[in-house]
C-alpha positions as CSV (number, residue, x, y, z in Angstrom):
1,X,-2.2,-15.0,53.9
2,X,-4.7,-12.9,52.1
3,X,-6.5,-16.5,51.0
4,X,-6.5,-18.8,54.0
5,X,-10.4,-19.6,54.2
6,X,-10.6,-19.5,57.8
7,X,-10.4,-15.1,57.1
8,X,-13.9,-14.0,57.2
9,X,-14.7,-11.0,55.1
10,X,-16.6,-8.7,57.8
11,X,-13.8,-9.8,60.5
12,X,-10.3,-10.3,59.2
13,X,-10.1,-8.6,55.5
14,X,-12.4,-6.2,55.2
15,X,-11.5,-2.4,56.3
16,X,-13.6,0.5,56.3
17,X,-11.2,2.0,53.6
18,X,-8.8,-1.0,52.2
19,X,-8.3,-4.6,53.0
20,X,-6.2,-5.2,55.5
21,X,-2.9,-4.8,54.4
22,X,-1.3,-7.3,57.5
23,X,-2.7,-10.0,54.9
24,X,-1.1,-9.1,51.7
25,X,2.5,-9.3,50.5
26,X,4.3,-7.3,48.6
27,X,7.5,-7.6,46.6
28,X,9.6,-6.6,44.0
29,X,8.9,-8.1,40.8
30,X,9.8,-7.6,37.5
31,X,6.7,-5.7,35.2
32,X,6.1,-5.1,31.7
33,X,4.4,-1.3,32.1
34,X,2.2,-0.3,29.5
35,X,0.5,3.2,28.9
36,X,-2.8,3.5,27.5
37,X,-4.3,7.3,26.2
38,X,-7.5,7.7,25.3
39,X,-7.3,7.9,21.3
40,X,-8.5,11.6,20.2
41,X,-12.4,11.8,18.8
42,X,-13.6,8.6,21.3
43,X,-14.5,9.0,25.1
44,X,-14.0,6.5,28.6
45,X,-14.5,7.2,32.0
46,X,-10.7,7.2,32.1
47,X,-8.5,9.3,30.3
48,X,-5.3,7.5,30.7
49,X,-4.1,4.2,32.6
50,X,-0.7,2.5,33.3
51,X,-1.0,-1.2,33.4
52,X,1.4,-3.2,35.2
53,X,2.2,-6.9,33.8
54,X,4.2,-9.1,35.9
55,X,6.6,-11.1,33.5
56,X,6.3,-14.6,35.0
57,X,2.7,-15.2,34.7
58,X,1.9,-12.2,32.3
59,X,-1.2,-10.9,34.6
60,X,-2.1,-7.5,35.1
61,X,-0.8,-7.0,38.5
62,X,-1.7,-3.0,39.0
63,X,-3.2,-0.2,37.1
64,X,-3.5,4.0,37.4
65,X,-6.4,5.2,36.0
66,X,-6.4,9.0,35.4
67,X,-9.3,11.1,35.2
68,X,-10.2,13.8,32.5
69,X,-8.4,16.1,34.6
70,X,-4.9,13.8,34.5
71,X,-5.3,12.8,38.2
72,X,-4.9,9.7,39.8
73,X,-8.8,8.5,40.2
74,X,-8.4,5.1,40.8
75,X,-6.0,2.1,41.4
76,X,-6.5,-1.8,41.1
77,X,-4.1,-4.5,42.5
78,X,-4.5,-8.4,42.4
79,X,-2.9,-10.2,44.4
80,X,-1.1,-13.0,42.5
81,X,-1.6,-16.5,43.5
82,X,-1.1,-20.1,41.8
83,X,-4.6,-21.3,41.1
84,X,-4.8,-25.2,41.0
85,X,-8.1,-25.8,38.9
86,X,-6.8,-23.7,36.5
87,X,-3.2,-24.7,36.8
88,X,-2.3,-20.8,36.2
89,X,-1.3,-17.8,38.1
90,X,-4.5,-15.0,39.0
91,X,-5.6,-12.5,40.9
92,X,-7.4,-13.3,43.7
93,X,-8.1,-10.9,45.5
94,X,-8.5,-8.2,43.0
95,X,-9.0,-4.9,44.3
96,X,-10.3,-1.6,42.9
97,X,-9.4,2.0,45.0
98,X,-11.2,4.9,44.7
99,X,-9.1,7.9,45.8
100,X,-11.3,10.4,45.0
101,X,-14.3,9.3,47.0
102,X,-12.0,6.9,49.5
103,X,-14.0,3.8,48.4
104,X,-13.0,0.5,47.2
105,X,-14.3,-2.6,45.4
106,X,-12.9,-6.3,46.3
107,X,-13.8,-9.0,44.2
108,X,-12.2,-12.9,43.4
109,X,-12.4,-13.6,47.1
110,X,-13.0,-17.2,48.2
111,X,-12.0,-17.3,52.0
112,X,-16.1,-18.1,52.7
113,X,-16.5,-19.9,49.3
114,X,-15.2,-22.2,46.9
115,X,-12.1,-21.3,43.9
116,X,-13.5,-20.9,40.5
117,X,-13.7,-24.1,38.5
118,X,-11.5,-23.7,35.4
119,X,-11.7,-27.4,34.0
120,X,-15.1,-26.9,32.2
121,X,-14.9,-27.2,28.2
122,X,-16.7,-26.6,25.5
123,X,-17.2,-27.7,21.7
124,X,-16.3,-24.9,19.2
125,X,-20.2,-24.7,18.4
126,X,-20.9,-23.6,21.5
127,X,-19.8,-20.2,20.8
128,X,-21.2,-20.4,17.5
129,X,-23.5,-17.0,16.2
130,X,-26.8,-19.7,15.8
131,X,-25.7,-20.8,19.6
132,X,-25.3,-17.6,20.9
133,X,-28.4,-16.5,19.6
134,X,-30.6,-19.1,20.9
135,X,-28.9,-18.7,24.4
136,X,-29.7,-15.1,25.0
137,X,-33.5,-15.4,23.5
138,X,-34.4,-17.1,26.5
Protein backbone atom coordinates (compact mmCIF):
# COMPACT_ATOMS: atom_id res chain seq x y z
CA UNK A 1 0.00 0.00 0.00
CA UNK A 2 3.00 2.12 0.87
CA UNK A 3 3.31 2.80 -3.27
CA UNK A 4 -0.12 3.43 -4.61
CA UNK A 5 0.55 6.87 -6.40
CA UNK A 6 -2.64 8.37 -5.47
CA UNK A 7 -0.65 8.69 -1.55
CA UNK A 8 0.57 12.17 -1.41
CA UNK A 9 3.63 12.69 0.69
CA UNK A 10 2.45 15.78 2.98
CA UNK A 11 -1.16 13.95 3.40
CA UNK A 12 -1.05 10.14 3.50
CA UNK A 13 2.80 9.05 4.23
CA UNK A 14 4.45 11.45 5.76
CA UNK A 15 4.41 11.73 9.84
CA UNK A 16 5.91 14.19 11.94
CA UNK A 17 8.12 11.26 13.39
CA UNK A 18 7.78 8.04 10.91
CA UNK A 19 5.81 7.23 7.84
CA UNK A 20 2.70 6.04 8.47
CA UNK A 21 2.95 2.66 9.51
CA UNK A 22 -1.07 1.84 8.36
CA UNK A 23 0.81 1.69 4.77
CA UNK A 24 3.50 -0.69 5.32
CA UNK A 25 3.58 -4.43 5.83
CA UNK A 26 5.46 -6.37 7.73
CA UNK A 27 6.26 -10.09 7.80
CA UNK A 28 8.37 -12.72 8.67
CA UNK A 29 11.01 -13.50 6.30
CA UNK A 30 13.91 -15.34 6.23
CA UNK A 31 17.50 -12.89 6.57
CA UNK A 32 20.93 -13.49 6.12
CA UNK A 33 22.30 -11.08 9.32
CA UNK A 34 25.62 -9.76 9.00
CA UNK A 35 27.70 -7.80 11.70
CA UNK A 36 29.95 -5.18 10.72
CA UNK A 37 32.71 -3.54 13.51
CA UNK A 38 34.57 -0.88 12.80
CA UNK A 39 38.21 -2.34 12.05
CA UNK A 40 40.75 -0.98 14.95
CA UNK A 41 43.12 2.15 13.71
CA UNK A 42 40.18 3.60 11.09
CA UNK A 43 37.12 5.73 12.07
CA UNK A 44 33.00 6.13 10.78
CA UNK A 45 30.29 7.90 12.13
CA UNK A 46 29.15 4.35 13.18
CA UNK A 47 30.84 2.06 15.21
CA UNK A 48 29.02 -1.04 14.56
CA UNK A 49 25.88 -2.10 12.26
CA UNK A 50 23.77 -5.27 11.76
CA UNK A 51 22.62 -5.58 8.30
CA UNK A 52 19.64 -7.60 7.47
CA UNK A 53 19.60 -9.46 3.93
CA UNK A 54 16.44 -10.96 2.92
CA UNK A 55 17.31 -14.39 1.16
CA UNK A 56 14.92 -14.20 -1.83
CA UNK A 57 15.99 -11.11 -3.44
CA UNK A 58 19.41 -10.63 -1.46
CA UNK A 59 18.57 -6.76 -0.55
CA UNK A 60 19.44 -5.19 2.54
CA UNK A 61 16.14 -5.10 4.13
CA UNK A 62 17.18 -3.35 7.78
CA UNK A 63 20.15 -2.11 9.44
CA UNK A 64 21.30 -1.02 13.42
CA UNK A 65 23.81 1.32 13.35
CA UNK A 66 25.57 1.86 16.74
CA UNK A 67 27.18 4.83 17.93
CA UNK A 68 30.73 5.19 19.55
CA UNK A 69 29.07 4.71 22.66
CA UNK A 70 27.42 1.01 21.46
CA UNK A 71 23.88 2.51 21.34
CA UNK A 72 21.37 2.08 18.90
CA UNK A 73 21.70 5.62 16.78
CA UNK A 74 19.94 4.86 13.89
CA UNK A 75 17.77 2.29 11.97
CA UNK A 76 17.02 1.95 8.12
CA UNK A 77 14.23 -0.23 6.58
CA UNK A 78 13.18 -0.56 2.77
CA UNK A 79 10.27 -1.70 2.00
CA UNK A 80 10.69 -4.52 -0.53
CA UNK A 81 8.78 -4.34 -3.69
CA UNK A 82 9.03 -5.99 -7.31
CA UNK A 83 10.32 -3.24 -9.59
CA UNK A 84 9.18 -3.76 -13.28
CA UNK A 85 11.79 -1.61 -15.23
CA UNK A 86 14.31 -3.20 -13.56
CA UNK A 87 12.77 -6.60 -13.39
CA UNK A 88 14.18 -7.00 -9.70
CA UNK A 89 13.16 -6.66 -6.13
CA UNK A 90 14.18 -2.97 -4.23
CA UNK A 91 13.52 -0.83 -1.75
CA UNK A 92 11.22 1.68 -2.23
CA UNK A 93 10.54 3.30 0.19
CA UNK A 94 13.81 3.37 2.03
CA UNK A 95 13.81 4.85 5.25
CA UNK A 96 16.43 6.12 7.73
CA UNK A 97 15.42 6.63 11.75
CA UNK A 98 17.12 8.72 13.91
CA UNK A 99 16.50 7.74 17.55
CA UNK A 100 18.63 9.89 19.04
CA UNK A 101 17.33 13.21 17.76
CA UNK A 102 13.63 11.48 16.76
CA UNK A 103 14.20 12.38 13.03
CA UNK A 104 13.93 10.47 9.96
CA UNK A 105 14.94 10.47 6.26
CA UNK A 106 12.66 8.85 3.45
CA UNK A 107 13.94 8.46 0.18
CA UNK A 108 13.00 6.07 -3.29
CA UNK A 109 9.46 7.36 -3.10
CA UNK A 110 7.48 7.70 -6.28
CA UNK A 111 3.71 8.02 -5.26
CA UNK A 112 3.98 11.94 -6.93
CA UNK A 113 6.57 10.78 -9.48
CA UNK A 114 7.72 8.35 -11.87
CA UNK A 115 9.79 4.63 -10.94
CA UNK A 116 13.40 4.79 -11.80
CA UNK A 117 14.27 3.78 -15.24
CA UNK A 118 16.59 0.75 -15.04
CA UNK A 119 16.73 -0.24 -18.95
CA UNK A 120 19.47 2.37 -19.78
CA UNK A 121 23.01 0.73 -20.95
CA UNK A 122 26.13 1.63 -21.55
CA UNK A 123 29.28 0.54 -23.67
CA UNK A 124 32.21 -0.63 -21.44
CA UNK A 125 34.13 2.75 -22.50
CA UNK A 126 31.88 4.64 -20.95
CA UNK A 127 33.24 3.97 -17.59
CA UNK A 128 36.63 4.13 -18.96
CA UNK A 129 39.51 6.35 -16.70
CA UNK A 130 39.90 8.80 -20.19
CA UNK A 131 35.79 8.85 -20.08
CA UNK A 132 35.49 9.56 -16.67
CA UNK A 133 37.90 12.21 -16.73
CA UNK A 134 36.52 14.17 -19.52
CA UNK A 135 32.97 13.92 -17.80
CA UNK A 136 33.82 15.46 -14.46
CA UNK A 137 36.13 18.39 -16.19
CA UNK A 138 33.10 19.94 -17.27
Amino acid sequence: AINQPDLTYADDLLGDKYINQDLMRYELHRVWVVDATLRDGTSHQFKRRTFYIDEDGWNIVAVDAYDNRDELWKFQEAANVHLPTGQFVGGAPELIYDLQSGLYFSTAMTNEGQPNDFSVTYEDRHFSPQTLKRRTTR
